[in-house]
N, C-alpha and C positions, 0 to 999 in steps of 0.2 A: 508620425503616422506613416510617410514612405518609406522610413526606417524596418516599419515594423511590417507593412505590406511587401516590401524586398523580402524581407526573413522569414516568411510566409512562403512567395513564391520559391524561394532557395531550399524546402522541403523536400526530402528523399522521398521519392517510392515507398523508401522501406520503413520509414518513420510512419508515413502513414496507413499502412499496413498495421504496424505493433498498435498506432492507437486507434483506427479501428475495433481490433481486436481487444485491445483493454477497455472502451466503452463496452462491448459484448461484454467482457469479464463482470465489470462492476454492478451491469444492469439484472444478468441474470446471476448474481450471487443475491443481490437485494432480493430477488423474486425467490430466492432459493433454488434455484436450477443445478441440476448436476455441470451439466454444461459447460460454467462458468470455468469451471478447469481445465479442459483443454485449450479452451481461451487462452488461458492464462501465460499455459505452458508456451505457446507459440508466441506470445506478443514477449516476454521475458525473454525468452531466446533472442529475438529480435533486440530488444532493450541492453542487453549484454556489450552485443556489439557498437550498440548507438553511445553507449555512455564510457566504455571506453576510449574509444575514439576522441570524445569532448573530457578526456581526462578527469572523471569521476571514478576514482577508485572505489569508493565507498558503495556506490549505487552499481558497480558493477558487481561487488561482490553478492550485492542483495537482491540483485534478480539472478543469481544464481541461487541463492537459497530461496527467492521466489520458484523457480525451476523445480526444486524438491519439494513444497508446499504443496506446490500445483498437483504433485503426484501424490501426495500424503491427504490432500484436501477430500480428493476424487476418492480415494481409498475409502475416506471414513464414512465422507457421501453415500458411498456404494453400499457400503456392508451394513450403516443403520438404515438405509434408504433415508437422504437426507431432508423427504418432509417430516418423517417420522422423528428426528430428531429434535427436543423441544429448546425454542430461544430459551437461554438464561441469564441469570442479571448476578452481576457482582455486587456486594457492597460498598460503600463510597470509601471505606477504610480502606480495603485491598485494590481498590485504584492508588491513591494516596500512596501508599506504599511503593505498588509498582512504579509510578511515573519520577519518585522520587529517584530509587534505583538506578530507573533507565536513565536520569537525565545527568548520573552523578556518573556512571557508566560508559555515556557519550563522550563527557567531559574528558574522562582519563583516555579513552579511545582517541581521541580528537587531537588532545596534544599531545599526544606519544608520535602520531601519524603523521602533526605537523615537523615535528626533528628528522621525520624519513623520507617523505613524499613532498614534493613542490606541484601544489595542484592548489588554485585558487579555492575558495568557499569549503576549506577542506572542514572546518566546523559545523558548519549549517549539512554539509555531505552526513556528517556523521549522525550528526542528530536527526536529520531524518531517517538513516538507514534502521538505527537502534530501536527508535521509535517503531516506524514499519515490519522492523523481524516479532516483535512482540504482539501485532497489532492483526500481523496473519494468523498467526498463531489460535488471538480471538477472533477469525473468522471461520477458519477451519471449526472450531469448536463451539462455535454459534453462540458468544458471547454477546446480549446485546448492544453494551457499550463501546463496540470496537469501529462503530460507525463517529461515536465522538469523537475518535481522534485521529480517524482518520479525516474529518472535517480539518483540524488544524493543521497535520502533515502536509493535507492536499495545498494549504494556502502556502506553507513555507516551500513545498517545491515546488508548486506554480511559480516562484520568484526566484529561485534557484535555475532551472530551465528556460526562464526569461533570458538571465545573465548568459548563460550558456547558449544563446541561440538557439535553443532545440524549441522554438516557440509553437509549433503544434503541440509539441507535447505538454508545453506550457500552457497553452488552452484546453487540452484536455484535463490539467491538474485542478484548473479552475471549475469545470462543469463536473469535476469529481467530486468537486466541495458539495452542486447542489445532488449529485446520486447520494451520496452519504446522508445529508438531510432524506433524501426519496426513503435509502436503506434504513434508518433509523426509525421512520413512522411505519416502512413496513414491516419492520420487526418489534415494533411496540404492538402488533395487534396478532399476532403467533402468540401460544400459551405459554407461559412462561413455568419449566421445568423447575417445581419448587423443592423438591429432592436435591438438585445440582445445587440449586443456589443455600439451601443448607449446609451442602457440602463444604461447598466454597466459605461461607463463614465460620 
């Protein structure tokens, strides 16, 4: 416990800053907020620096492509006017699919990485980053599902950030778990775009 209330105290400025800023994010993306992207954009910048620093290549490269979402997000936000865009749901098949993909994907990523990079947790780095590039993606596009995985992402880097001493951001990975629960019932009750989801099947 004084372990962990030192790592606490030992908090930048600037860490707290980025998760300020990425509660903003998560809270007003559940709500459907345009907002939620400029959020984004600035706590990722921030995050950039934080995760190089503690030697996370993986996550540094993914809030750079967080960076380009954030501006892709807002984009698509803008031009459908993003209440006007209706949640839609995937089939259970084409999860299946995809998470098989991405986990088989991590895989090869992860040990290619480990023959080049000497950076502890560089496996669990990768599989969340692969996970998470996929998982904006169904945010931006108002997939309903994309709060389920983001519920597990958030638990495997809450433990990851633990390790890493970055423990606010570590408590914030944790109360991201229960936004995603928040985001997932608030987007079970948006109408569901049944044109998309024929698409999709």
């Amino acid at each position: 416990m004084d372990s962990f209330l030192a790592q606490l105290a030992a908090t930048s400025m600037l860490e707290g800053v980025a998760v300020v800023l990425a509660v903003a994010y998560v809270w007003l993306a559940a709500r459907q907020n345009i907002w939620c992207w400029p959020c984004a954009l600035v706590s990722t910048g921030i995050y950039i620096w934080l995760f190089w620093n503690v030697s996370l290549p993986f996550h540094t490269g993914l809030n750079f492509y967080y960076l380009i979402m954030a501006v892709y997000g807002m984009y698509k936000w803008r031009d459908n006017k993003a209440d006007s865009i209706s949640v839609q749901s995937w089939p259970i098949y084409k999860h299946i699919v995809c998470v098989t993909g991405l986990a088989f994907s991590a895989l090869i990523l992860s040990h290619f990485a480990n023959t080049v990079l000497d950076a502890n947790y560089i496996y669990l780095d990768a599989f969340i980053t692969v996970f998470s590039l996929f998982t904006t993606v169904l945010v931006a596009h108002k997939v309903r599902e994309n709060w389920l995985y983001w519920i597990v992402i958030n638990l495997f880097a809450a433990y990851l950030y633990f390790a890493k001493d970055l423990v606010l951001t570590a408590i914030l990975f944790v109360c991201y778990t229960g936004f995603a629960i928040y985001g997932f019932v608030q987007w079970r009750v948006a109408p569901v775009n049944v044109q998309s989801r024929h698409e999709a099947a």
